[in-house]
C-alpha atoms as a printed R data frame, in Angstrom:
    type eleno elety resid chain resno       x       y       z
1   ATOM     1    CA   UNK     A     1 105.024  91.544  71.219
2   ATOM     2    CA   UNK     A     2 103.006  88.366  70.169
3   ATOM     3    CA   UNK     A     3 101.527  88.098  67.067
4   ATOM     4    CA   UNK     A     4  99.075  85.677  65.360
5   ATOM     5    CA   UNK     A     5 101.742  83.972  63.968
6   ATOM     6    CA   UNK     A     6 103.635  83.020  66.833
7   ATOM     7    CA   UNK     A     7 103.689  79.085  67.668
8   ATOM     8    CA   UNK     A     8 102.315  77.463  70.746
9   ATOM     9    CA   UNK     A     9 105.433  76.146  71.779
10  ATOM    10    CA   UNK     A    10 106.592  79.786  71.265
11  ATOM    11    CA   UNK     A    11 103.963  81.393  73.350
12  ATOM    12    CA   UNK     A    12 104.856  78.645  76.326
13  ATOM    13    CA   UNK     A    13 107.918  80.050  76.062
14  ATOM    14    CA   UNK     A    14 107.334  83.666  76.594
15  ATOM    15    CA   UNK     A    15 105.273  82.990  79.317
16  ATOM    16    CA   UNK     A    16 107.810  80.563  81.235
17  ATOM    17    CA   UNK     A    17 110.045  83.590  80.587
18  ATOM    18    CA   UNK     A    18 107.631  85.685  82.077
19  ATOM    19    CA   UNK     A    19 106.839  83.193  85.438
20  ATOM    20    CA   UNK     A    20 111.428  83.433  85.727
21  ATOM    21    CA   UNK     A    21 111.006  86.966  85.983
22  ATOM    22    CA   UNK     A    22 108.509  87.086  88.435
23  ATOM    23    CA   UNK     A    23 110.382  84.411  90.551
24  ATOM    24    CA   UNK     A    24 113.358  86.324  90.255
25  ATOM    25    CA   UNK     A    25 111.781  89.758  91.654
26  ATOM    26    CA   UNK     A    26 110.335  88.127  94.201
27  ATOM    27    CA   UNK     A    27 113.110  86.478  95.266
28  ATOM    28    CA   UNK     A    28 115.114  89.458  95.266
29  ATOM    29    CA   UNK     A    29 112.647  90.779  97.469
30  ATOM    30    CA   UNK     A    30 112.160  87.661  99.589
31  ATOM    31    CA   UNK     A    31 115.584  85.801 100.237
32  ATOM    32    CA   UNK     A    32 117.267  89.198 102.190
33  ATOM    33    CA   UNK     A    33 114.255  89.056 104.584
34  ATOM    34    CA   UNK     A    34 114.103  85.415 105.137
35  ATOM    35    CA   UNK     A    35 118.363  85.820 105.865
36  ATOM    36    CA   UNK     A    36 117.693  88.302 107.911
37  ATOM    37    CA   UNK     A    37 114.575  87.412 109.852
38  ATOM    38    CA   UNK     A    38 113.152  91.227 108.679
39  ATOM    39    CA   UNK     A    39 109.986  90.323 107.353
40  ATOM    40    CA   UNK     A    40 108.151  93.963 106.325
41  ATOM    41    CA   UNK     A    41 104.895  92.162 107.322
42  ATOM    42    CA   UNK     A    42 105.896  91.072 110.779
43  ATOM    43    CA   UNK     A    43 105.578  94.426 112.033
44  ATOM    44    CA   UNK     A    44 103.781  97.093 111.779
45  ATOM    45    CA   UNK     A    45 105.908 100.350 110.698
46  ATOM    46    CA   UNK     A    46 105.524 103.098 112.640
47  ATOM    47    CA   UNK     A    47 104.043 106.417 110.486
48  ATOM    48    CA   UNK     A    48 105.721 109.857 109.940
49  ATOM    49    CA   UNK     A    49 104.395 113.102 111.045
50  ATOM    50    CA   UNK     A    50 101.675 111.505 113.404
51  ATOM    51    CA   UNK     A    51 101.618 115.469 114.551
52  ATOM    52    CA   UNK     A    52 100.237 117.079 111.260
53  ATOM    53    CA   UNK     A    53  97.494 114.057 110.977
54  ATOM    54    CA   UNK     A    54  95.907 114.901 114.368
55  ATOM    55    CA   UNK     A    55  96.255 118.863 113.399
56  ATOM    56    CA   UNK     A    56  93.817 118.027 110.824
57  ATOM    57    CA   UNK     A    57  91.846 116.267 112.844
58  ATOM    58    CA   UNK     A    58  91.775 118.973 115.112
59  ATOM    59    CA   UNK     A    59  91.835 122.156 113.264
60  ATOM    60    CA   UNK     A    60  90.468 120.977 109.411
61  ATOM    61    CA   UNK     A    61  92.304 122.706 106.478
62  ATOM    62    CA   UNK     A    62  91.946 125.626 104.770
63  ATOM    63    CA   UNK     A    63  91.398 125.620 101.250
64  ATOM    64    CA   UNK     A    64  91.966 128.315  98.668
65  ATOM    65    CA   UNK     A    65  89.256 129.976  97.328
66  ATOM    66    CA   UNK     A    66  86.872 129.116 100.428
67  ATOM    67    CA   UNK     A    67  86.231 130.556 104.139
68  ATOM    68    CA   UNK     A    68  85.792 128.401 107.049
69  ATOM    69    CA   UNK     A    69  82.606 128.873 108.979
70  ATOM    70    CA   UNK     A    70  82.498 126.343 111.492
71  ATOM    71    CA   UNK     A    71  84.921 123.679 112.609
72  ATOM    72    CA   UNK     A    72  85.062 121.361 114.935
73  ATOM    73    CA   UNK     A    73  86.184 117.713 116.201
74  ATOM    74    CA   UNK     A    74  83.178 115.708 116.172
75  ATOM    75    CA   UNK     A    75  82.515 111.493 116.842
76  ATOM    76    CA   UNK     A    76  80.903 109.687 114.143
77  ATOM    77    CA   UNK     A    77  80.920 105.870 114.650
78  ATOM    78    CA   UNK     A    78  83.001 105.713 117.789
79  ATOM    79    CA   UNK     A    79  85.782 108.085 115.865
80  ATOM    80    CA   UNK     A    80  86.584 111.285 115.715
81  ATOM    81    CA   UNK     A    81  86.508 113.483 112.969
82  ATOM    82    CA   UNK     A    82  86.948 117.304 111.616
83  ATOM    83    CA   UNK     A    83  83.725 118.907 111.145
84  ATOM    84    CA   UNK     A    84  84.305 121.613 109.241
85  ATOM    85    CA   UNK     A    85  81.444 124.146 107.012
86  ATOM    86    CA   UNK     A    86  83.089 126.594 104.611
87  ATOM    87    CA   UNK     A    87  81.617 128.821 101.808
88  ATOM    88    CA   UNK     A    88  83.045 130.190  98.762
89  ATOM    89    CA   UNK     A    89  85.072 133.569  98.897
90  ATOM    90    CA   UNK     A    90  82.783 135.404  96.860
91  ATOM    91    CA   UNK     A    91  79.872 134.973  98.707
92  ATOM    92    CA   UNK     A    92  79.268 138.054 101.046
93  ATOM    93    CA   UNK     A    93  76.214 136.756 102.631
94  ATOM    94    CA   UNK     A    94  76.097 135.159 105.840
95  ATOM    95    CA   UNK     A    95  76.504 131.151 106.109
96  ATOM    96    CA   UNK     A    96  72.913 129.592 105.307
97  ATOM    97    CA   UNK     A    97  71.968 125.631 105.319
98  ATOM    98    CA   UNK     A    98  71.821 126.128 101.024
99  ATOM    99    CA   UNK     A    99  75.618 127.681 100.631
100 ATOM   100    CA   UNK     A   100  77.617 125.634 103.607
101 ATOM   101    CA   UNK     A   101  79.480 122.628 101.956
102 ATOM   102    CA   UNK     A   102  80.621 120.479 104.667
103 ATOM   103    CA   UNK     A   103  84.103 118.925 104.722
104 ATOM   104    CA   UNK     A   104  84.365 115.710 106.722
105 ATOM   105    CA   UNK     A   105  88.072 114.464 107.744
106 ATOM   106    CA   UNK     A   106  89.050 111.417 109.710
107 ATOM   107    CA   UNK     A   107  92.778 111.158 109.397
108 ATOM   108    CA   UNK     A   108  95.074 108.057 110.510
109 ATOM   109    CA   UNK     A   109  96.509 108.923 114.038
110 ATOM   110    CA   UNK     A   110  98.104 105.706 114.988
111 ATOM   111    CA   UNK     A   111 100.464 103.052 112.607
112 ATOM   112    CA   UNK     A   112  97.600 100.324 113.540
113 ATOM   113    CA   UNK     A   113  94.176 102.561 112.328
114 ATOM   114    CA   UNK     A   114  93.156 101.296 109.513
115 ATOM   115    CA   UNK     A   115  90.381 102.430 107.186
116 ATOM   116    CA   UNK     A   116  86.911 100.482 108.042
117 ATOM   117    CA   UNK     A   117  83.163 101.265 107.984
118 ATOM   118    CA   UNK     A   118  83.156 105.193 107.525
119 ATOM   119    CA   UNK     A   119  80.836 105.434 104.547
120 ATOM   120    CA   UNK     A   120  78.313 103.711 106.350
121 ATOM   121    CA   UNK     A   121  79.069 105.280 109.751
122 ATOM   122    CA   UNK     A   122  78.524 108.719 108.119
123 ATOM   123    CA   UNK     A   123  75.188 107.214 106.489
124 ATOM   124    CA   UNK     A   124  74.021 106.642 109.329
125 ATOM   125    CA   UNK     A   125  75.521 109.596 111.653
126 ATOM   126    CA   UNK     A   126  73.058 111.976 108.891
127 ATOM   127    CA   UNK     A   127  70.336 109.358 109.153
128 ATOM   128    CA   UNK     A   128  70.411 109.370 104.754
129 ATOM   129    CA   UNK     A   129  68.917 107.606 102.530
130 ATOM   130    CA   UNK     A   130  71.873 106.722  99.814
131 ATOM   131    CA   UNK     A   131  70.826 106.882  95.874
132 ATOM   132    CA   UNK     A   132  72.254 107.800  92.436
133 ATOM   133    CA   UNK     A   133  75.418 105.882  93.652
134 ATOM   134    CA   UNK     A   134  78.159 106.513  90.736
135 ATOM   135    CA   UNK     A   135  81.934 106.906  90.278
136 ATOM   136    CA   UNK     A   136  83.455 110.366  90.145
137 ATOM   137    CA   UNK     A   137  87.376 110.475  89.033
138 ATOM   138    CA   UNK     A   138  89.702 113.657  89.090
139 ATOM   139    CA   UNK     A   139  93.542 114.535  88.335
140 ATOM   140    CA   UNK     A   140  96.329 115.567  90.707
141 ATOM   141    CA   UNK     A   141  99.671 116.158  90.038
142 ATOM   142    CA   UNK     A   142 102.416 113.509  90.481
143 ATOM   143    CA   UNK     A   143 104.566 114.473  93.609
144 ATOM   144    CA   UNK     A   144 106.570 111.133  93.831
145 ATOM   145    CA   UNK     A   145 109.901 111.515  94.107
146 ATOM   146    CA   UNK     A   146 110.834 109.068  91.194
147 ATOM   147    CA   UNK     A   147 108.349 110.707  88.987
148 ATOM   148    CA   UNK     A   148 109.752 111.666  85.764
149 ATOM   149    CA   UNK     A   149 106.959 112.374  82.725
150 ATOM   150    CA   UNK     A   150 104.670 114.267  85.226
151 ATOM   151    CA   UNK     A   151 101.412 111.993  84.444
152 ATOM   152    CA   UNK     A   152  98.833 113.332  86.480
153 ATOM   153    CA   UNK     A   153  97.031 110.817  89.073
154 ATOM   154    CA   UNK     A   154  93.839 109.757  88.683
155 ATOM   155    CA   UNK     A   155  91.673 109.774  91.795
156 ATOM   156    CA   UNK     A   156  88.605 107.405  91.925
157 ATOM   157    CA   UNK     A   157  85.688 108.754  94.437
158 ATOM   158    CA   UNK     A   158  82.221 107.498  94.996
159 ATOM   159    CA   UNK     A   159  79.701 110.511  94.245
160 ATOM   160    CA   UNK     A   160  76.052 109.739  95.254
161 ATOM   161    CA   UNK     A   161  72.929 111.436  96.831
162 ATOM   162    CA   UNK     A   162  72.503 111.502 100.513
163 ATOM   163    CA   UNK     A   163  69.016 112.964 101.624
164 ATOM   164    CA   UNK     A   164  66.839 113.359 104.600
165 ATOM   165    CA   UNK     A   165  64.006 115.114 105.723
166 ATOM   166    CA   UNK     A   166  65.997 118.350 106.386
167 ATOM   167    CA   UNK     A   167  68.536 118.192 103.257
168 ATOM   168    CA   UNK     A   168  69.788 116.753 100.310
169 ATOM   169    CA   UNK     A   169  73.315 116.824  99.513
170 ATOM   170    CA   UNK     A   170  75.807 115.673  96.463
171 ATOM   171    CA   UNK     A   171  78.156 113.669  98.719
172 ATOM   172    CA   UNK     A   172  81.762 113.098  97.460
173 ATOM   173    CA   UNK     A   173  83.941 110.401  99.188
174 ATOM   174    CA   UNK     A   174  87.550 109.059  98.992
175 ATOM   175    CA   UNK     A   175  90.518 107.847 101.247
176 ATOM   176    CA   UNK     A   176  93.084 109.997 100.701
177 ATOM   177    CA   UNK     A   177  96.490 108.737 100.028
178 ATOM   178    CA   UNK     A   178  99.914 109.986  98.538
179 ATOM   179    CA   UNK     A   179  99.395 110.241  94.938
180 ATOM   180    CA   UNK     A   180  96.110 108.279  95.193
181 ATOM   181    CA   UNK     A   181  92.915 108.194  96.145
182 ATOM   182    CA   UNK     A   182  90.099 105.351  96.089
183 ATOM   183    CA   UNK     A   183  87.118 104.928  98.236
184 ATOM   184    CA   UNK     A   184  87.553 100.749  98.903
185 ATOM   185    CA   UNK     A   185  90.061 100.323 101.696
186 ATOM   186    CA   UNK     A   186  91.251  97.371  99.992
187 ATOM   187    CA   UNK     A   187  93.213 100.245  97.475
188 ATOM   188    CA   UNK     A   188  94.676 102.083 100.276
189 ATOM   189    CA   UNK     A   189  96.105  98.137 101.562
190 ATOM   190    CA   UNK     A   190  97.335  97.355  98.951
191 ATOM   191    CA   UNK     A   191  99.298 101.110  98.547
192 ATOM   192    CA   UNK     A   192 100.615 100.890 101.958
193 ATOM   193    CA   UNK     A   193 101.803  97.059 101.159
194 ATOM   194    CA   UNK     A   194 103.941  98.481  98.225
195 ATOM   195    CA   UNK     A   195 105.543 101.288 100.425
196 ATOM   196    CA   UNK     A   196 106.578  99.076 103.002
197 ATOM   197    CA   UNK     A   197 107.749  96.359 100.906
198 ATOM   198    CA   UNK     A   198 109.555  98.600  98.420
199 ATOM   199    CA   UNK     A   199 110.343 101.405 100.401
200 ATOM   200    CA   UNK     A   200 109.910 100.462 104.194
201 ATOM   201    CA   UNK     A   201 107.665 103.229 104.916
202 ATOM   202    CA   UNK     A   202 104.144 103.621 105.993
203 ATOM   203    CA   UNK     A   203 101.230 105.132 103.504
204 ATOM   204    CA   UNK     A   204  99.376 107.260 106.003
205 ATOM   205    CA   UNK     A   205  95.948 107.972 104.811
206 ATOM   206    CA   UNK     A   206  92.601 109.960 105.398
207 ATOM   207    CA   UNK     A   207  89.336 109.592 104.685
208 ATOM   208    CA   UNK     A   208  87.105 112.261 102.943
209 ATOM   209    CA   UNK     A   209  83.592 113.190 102.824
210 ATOM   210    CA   UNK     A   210  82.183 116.377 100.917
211 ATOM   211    CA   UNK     A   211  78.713 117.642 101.496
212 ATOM   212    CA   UNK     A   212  77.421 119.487  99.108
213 ATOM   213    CA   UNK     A   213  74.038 121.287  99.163
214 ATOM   214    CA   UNK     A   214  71.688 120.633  96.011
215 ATOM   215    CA   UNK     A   215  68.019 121.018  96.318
216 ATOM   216    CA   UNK     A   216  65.279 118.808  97.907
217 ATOM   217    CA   UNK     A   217  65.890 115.521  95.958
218 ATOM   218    CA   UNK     A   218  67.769 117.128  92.715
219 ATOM   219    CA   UNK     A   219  69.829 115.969  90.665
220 ATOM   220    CA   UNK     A   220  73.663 115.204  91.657
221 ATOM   221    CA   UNK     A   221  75.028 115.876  88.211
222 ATOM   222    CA   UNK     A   222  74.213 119.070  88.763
223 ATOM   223    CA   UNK     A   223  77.522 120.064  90.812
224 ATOM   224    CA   UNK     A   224  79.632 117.404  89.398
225 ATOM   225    CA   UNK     A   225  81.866 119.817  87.893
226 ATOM   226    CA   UNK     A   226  82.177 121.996  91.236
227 ATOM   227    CA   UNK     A   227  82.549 118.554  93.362
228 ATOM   228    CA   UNK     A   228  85.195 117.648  90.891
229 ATOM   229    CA   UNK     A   229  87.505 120.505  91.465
230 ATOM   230    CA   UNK     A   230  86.656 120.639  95.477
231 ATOM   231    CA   UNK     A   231  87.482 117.270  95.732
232 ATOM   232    CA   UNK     A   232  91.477 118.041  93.802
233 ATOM   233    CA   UNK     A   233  91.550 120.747  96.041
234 ATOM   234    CA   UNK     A   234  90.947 118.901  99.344
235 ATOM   235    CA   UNK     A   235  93.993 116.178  97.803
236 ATOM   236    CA   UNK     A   236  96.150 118.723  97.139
237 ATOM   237    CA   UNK     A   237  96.117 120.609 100.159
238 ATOM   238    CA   UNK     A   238  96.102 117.343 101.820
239 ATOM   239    CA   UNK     A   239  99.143 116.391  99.998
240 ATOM   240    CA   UNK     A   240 101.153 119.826 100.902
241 ATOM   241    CA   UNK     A   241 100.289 119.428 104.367
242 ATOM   242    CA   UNK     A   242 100.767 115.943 105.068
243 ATOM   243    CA   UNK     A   243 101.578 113.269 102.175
244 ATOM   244    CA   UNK     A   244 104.200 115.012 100.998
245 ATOM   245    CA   UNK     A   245 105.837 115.794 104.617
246 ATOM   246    CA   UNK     A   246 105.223 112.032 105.560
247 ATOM   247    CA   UNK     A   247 107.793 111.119 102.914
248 ATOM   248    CA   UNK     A   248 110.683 113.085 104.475
């Protein structure tokens, strides 16, 4: 470690060491392909398990603690997504507009979909009006096959207020990933970079949209907590039904 003492000549040094290591990776990484002609960027990898992505699509998921109302495969921007309503367990009362949450799933189907507009195809699919735009992070566990301290992994969402003149819901949205989660595609590029540099597979990924009733023009923070723990329950499932089978 540097310290405040440390010369400038000193400091150049460190950080020419530094620039050798990095040449030195990425020539490790670099001079095989070039032999070879195998460039991981020349083509695009096929993905694993293609068949349990388009079950979701087809058939949602079920999630523990909550009963499925309503499902079906809807199009939203030109692409077709799982529609699916559910309500807690514990409520014995029929399905009503004020107890449905709504879970929206557009998984990857084919090696060259990549993520794109969906936030804004959704906006406008509901015909919102989009406020109280904020950041909304929760914990999964760490299923990677190298991982050894068990860190839990931090999942960034966007959490904001969609409302129109029928209803006003806390919305919750992320593209789902193996151990990750982000809603800017640019995260889930640069994840699928890594595993096909590193690891010559594909990171398959699905995006994620949670509707949850709140009333006419409330407050979001008000079901933070329960979007929270909806949302690590939608990546875990996702995880045990697809990430996690996409790495065998």
């Amino acid at each position: 470690m540097l310290s405040p003492t440390d010369s400038p000549s000193r400091i150049s040094f460190y950080k020419s060491l530094m620039v050798m290591f990095v040449l030195a990776v990425a020539a490790f990484i670099v001079v095989p392909n070039y032999l070879t002609g195998q460039w991981t960027w020349n083509t695009i990898q096929e993905l694993n398990h293609l068949q349990e992505l388009r079950v979701i699509q087809q058939e949602g998921i079920t999630l523990p603690g909550w009963r499925t109302v309503t499902q079906q495969t809807g199009e939203i921007g030109g692409r077709k997504w799982s529609i699916q309503g559910i309500i807690p367990d514990t409520v014995s009362e029929p399905a009503t507009p004020q107890n449905t949450v709504w879970v929206l799933l557009r998984p990857q189907t084919w090696h060259q979909d990549m993520p794109q507009v969906d936030w804004v195809d959704i906006r406008g699919f509901q015909q919102w009006t989009t406020d109280s735009n904020r950041s909304l992070r929760f914990t999964v566990p760490d299923v990677s096959p190298d991982a050894v301290d068990q860190q839990p992994v931090a999942i960034n969402a966007r959490f904001l207020r969609g409302w129109n003149q029928q209803r006003t819901y806390a919305v919750l949205q992320w593209y789902a990933w193996t151990n990750g989660g982000n809603p800017a595609p640019s995260q889930w590029f640069w994840a699928d970079q890594r595993s096909q540099l590193f690891h010559h597979t594909r990171t398959p990924w699905i995006a994620v949209s949670l509707l949850i009733p709140i009333k006419p023009l409330g407050e979001i923070e008000t079901v933070r907590s329960q979007a929270a723990e909806l949302g690590q329950s939608v990546q875990i499932t996702l995880t045990d039904n697809v990430f996690a089978k996409s790495k065998a």
